[in-house]
N, C-alpha and C positions, 0 to 999 in steps of 0.2 A: 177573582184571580188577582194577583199580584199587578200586575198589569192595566189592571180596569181604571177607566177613570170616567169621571160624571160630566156627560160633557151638554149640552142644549138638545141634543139627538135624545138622550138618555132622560130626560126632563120630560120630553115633550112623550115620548112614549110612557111615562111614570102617569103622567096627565091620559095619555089616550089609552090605557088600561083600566084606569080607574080608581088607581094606588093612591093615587092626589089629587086635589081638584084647582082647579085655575089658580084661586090663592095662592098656594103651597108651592105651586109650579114656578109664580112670579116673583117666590120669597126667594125660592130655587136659585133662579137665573142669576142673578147677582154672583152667587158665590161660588161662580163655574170661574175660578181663576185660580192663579197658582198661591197657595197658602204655604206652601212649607214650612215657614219661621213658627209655623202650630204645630209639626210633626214634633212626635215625643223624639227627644233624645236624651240617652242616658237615665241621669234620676229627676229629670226637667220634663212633667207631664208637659200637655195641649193646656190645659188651665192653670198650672203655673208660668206658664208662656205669656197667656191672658192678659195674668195678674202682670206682670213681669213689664208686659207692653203698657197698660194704663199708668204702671207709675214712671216708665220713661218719657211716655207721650205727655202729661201732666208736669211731670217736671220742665218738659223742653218748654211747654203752652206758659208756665210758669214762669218762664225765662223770656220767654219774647212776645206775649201776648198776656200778661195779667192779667186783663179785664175778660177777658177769654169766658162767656158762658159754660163752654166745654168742662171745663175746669173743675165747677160746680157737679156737673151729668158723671166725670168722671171718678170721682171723690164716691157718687153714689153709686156707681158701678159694681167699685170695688169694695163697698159695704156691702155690696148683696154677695157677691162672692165671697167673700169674707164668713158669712154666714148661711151658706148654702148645707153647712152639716150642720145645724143649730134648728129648733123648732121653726121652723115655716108657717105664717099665719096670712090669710087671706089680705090683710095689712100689705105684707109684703111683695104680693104677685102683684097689687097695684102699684107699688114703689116698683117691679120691675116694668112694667105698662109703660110709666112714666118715661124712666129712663130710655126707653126702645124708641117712646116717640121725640124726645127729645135728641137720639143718636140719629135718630132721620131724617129731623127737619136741620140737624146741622150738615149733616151729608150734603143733603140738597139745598142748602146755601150755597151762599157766594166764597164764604169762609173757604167750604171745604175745598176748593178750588186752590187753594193757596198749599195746600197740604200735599207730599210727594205721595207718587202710587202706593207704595209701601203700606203708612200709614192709614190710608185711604183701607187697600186690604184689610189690616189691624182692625179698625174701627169694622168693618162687613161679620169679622171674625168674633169682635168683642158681644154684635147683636147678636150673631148665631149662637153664641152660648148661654146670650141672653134669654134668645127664643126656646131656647132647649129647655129654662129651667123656667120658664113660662109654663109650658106644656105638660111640662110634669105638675102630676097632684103635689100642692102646698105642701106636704106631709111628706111629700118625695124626695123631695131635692136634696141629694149630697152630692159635695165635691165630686166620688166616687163615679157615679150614675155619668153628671153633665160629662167627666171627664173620659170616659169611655164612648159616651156619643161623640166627644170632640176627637177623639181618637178614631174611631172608625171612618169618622166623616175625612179627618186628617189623610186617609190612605187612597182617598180618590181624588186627591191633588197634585 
């Protein structure tokens, strides 16, 4: 319903049914917070949002942080989305690996700490679509597909 939203209650019963298993539940819990800056508006999907966010977050990191690792993780970000309607090669799902653990171990820095909630969100957001097109067969992934799971996922926020 119009009204639902995903909250830790909803998680944990997802887990005590058998829908998902612990992993999934604790990928879950993270991104029980308010995303809206992802909800589609107008002709501006969830993953043009994304995209939208890495190159404003990349420019700022650019501006006040050059030597910024991030920097690097985000450039390859938005090369795999970039190419999400393009042939898909097992190549690539490991180039996405990389980057997810690379957005996690910056998360759980010291760095990330310095960073406003906002952002912080962004970046939860940037892995979930990352995770999504993890999970889809190499041979799957388009724009299209991720941007509909990021869309649905968008409406219990």
């Amino acid at each position: 319903t119009k009204g639902f939203q995903i909250t830790s209650d909803f998680v944990a019963k997802l887990e005590e049914y058998g829908l998902i298993n612990s992993t999934e539940a604790s990928r879950l819990s993270p991104l029980i917070s308010p995303m809206s800056r992802f909800k589609e508006q107008g002709n501006n999907s969830a993953l043009d949002k994304v995209t939208q966010f890495i190159q404003d977050f990349r420019d700022e990191l650019k501006k006040d942080k050059p030597d910024s690792k991030l920097i690097d993780t985000l450039d390859r970000a938005e090369k795999i989305i970039e190419n999400f309607d393009g042939v898909q090669s097992t190549a690539s799902q490991t180039n996405i690996k990389s980057v997810l653990a690379e957005l996690n171990s910056f998360y759980n820095s010291a760095d990330a700490e310095s960073i406003d909630a906002e952002d912080k969100d962004a970046l939860i957001q940037l892995g979930l679509t990352l995770r999504i097109a993890d999970r889809l067969s190499p041979t799957a992934i388009s724009s299209s597909k991720v941007n509909s799971y990021l869309s649905t996922m968008s409406r219990f926020y």
